[in-house]
Residue frames as a rotation matrix with the C-alpha (Angstrom) as fourth column:
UNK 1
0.254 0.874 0.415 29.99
0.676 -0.467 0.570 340.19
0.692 0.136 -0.709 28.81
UNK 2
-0.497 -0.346 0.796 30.17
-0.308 -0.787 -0.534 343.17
0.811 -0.511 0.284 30.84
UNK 3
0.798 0.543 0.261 28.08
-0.470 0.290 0.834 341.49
0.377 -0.788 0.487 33.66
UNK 4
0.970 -0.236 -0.054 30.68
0.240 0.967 0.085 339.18
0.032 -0.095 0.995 34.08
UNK 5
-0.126 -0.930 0.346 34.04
0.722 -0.325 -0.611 341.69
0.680 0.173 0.712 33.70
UNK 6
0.027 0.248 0.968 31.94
-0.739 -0.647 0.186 344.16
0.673 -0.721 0.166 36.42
UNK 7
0.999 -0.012 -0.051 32.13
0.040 0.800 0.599 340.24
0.033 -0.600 0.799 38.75
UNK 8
0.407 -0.910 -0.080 35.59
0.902 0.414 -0.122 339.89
0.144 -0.023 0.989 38.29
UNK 9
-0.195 -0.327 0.925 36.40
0.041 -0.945 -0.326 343.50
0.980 -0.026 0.198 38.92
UNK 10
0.168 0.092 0.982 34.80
-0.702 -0.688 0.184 343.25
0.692 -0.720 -0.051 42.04
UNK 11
0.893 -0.234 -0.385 36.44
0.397 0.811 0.430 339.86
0.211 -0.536 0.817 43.25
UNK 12
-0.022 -0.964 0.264 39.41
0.616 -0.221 -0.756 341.63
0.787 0.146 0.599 42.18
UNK 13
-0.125 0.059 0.990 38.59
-0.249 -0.968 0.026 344.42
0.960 -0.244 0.136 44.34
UNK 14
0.823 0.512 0.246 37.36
-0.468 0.366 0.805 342.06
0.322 -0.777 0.541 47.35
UNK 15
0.471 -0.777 -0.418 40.71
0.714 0.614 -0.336 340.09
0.518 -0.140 0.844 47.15
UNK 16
-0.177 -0.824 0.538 42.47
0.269 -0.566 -0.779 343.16
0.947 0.007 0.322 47.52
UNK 17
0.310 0.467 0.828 40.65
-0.624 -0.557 0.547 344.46
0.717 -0.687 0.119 50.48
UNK 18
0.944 0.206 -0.258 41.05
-0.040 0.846 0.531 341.01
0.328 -0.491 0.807 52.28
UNK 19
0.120 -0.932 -0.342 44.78
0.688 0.326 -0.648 341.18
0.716 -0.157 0.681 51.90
UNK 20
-0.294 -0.431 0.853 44.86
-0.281 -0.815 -0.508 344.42
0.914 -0.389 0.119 53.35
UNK 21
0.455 0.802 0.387 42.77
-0.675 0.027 0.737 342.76
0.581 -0.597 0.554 56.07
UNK 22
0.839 -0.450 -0.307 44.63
0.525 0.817 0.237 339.19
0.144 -0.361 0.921 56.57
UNK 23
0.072 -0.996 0.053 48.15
0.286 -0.030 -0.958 341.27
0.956 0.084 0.283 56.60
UNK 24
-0.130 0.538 0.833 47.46
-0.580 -0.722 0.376 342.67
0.804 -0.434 0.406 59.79
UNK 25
0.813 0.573 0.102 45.90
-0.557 0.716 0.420 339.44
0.168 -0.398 0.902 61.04
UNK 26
0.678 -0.525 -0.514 48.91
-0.102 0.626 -0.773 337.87
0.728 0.577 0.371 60.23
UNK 27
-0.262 -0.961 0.085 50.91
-0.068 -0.070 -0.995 339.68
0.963 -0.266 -0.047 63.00
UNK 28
0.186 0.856 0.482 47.82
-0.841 -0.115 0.529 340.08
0.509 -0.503 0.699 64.93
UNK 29
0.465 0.860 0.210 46.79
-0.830 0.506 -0.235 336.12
-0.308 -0.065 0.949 64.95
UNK 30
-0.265 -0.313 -0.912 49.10
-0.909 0.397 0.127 334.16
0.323 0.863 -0.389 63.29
UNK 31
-0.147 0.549 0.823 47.86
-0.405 0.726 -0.556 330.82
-0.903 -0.415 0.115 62.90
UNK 32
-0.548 0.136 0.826 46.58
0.661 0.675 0.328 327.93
-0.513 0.725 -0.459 60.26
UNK 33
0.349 0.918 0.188 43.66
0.782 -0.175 -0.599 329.74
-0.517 0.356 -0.779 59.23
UNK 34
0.595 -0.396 -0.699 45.54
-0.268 -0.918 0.292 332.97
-0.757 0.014 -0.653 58.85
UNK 35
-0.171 -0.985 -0.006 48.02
-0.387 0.061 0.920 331.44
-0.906 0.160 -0.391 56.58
UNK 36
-0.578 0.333 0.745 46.07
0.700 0.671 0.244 328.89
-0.418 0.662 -0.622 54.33
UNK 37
0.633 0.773 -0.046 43.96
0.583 -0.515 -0.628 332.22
-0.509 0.371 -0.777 53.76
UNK 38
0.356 -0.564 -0.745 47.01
-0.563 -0.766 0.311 334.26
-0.746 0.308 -0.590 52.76
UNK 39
-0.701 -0.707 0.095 48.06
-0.153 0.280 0.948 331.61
-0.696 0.650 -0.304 50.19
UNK 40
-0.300 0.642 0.706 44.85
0.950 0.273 0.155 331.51
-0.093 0.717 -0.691 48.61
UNK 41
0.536 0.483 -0.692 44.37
0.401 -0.868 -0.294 335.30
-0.743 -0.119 -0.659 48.62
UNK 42
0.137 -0.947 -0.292 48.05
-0.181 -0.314 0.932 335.86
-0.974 -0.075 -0.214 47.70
UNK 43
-0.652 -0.237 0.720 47.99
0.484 0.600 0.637 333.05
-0.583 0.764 -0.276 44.80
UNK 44
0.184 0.794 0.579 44.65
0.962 -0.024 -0.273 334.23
-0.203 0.607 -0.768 43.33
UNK 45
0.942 0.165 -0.292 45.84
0.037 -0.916 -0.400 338.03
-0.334 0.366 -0.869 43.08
UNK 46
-0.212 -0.975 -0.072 48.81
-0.437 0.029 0.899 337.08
-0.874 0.222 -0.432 41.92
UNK 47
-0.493 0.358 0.793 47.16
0.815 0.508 0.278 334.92
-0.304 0.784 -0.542 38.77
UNK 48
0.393 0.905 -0.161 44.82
0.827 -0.425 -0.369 337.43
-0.403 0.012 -0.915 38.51
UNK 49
0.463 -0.419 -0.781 47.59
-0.411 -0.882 0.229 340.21
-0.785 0.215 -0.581 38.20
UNK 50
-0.457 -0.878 0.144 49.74
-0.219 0.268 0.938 338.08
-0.862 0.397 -0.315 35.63
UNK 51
-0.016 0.578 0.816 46.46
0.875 0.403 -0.269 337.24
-0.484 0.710 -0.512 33.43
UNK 52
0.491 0.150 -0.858 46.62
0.184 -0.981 -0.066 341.19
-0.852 -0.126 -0.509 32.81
UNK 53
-0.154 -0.742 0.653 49.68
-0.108 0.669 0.735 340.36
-0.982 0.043 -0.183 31.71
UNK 54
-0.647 -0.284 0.707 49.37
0.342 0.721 0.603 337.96
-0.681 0.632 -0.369 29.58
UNK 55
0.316 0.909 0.271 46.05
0.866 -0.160 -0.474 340.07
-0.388 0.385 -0.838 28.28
UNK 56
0.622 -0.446 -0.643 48.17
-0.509 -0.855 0.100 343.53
-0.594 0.265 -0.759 27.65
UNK 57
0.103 -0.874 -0.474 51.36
-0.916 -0.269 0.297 341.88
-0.388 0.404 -0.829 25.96
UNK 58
-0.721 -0.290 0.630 50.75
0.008 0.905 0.426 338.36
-0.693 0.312 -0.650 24.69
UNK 59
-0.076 0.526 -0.847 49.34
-0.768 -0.573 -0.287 338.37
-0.636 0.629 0.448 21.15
UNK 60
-0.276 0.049 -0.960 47.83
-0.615 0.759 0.216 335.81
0.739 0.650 -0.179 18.52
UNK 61
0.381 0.866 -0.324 45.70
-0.726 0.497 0.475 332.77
0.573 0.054 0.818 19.47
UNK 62
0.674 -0.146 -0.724 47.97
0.205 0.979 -0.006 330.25
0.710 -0.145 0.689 20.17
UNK 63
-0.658 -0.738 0.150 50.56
0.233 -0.389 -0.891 332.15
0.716 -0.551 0.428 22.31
UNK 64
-0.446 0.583 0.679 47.83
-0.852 -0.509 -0.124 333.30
0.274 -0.634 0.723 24.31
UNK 65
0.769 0.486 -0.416 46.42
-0.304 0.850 0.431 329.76
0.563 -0.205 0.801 24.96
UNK 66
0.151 -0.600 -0.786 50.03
0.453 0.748 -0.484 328.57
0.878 -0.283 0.385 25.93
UNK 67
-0.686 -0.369 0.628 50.34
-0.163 -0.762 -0.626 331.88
0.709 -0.532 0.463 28.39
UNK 68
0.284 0.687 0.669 47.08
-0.935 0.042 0.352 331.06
0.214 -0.726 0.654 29.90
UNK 69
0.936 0.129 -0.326 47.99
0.031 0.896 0.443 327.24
0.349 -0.425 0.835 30.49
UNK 70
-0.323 -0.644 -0.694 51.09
0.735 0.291 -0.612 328.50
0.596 -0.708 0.379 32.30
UNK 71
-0.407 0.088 0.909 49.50
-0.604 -0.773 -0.195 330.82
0.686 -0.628 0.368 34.42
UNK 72
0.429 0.903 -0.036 47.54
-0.685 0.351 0.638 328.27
0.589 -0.249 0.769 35.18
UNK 73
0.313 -0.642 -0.700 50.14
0.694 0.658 -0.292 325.63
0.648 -0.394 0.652 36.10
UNK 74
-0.486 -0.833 0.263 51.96
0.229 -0.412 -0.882 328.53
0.843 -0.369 0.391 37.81
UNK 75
-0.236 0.493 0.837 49.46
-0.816 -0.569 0.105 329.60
0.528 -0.658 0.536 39.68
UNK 76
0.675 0.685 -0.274 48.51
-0.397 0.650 0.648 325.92
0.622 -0.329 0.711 40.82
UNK 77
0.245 -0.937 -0.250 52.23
0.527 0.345 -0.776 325.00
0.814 0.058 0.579 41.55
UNK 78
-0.768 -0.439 0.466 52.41
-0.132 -0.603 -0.786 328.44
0.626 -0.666 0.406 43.97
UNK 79
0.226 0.654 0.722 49.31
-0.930 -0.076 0.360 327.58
0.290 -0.753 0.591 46.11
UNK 80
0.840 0.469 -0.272 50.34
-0.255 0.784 0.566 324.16
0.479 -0.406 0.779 46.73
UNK 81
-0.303 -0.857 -0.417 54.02
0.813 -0.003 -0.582 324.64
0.498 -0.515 0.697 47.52
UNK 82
-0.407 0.089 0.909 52.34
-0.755 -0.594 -0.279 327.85
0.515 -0.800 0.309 49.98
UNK 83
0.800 0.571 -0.184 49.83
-0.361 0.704 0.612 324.78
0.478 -0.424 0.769 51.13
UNK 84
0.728 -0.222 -0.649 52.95
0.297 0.955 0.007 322.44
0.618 -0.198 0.761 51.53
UNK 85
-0.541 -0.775 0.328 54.59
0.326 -0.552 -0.767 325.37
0.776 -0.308 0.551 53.81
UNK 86
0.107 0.758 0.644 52.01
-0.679 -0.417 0.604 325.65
0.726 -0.501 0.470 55.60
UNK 87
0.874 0.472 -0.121 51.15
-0.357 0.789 0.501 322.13
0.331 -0.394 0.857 56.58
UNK 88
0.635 -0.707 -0.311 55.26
0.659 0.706 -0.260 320.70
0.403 -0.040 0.914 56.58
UNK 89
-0.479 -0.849 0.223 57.08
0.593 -0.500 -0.631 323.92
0.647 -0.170 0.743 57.56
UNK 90
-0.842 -0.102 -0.530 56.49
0.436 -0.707 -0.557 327.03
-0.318 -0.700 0.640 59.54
UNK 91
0.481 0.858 0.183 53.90
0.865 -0.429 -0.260 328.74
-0.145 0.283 -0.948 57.87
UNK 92
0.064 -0.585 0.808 54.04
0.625 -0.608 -0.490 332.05
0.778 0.537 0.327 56.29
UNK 93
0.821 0.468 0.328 52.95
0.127 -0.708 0.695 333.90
0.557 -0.529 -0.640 59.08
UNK 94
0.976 -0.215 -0.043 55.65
0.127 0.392 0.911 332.60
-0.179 -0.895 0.410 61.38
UNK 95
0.532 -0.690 0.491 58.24
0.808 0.587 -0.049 332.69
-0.254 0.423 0.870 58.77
UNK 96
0.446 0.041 0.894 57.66
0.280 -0.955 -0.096 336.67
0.850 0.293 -0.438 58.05
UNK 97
0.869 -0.073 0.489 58.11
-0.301 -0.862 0.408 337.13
0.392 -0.501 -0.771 61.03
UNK 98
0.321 -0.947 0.029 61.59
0.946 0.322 0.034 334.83
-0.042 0.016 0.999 61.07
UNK 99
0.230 -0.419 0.878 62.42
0.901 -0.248 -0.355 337.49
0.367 0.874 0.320 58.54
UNK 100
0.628 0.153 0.763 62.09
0.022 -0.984 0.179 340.44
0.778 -0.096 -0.621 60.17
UNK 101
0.951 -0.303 -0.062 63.49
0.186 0.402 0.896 339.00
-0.247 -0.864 0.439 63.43
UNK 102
0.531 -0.804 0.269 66.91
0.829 0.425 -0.364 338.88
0.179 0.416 0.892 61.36
């Protein structure tokens, strides 16, 4: 319904804002909170962009069923290996800034 595609537009639109917000924060603040928010910001506009995707260039019923149940897997798979960087490694925050450091 269009009630429902004008919601998801504007989550889309709210995600986006946040990132622009949490990057920032990131160098700002870095920290758990900061981080566990960037992989769940990161992951969800990142599914979000690839359902597009899969909604512009994957065609027919069944292809389009298997595309959405990997996006899905993919998308679960990258938040929990950001989660399990978080919690076992450096975090991203800490790691960006590894990167730059170089």
């Amino acid at each position: 319904s269009s009630k429902a595609a004008s919601l998801h537009w504007t989550g889309e639109r709210a995600v986006s804002v946040l990132l622009l917000g949490l990057l920032p924060a990131a160098y700002l603040c870095p920290g758990p909170a900061v981080d566990y928010s960037l992989a769940a910001a990161l992951t969800l506009h990142g599914h979000w962009g690839l359902g597009q995707v899969i909604t512009d260039y994957v065609h027919g019923d069944m292809p389009n069923k298997v595309a959405n149940v990997g996006l899905y897997v993919l998308s679960g798979l990258t938040f929990a290996g950001l989660c399990h960087f978080n919690y076992q490694d450096v975090g991203i925050c800490k790691a960006v800034a590894m990167l730059w450091s170089l």
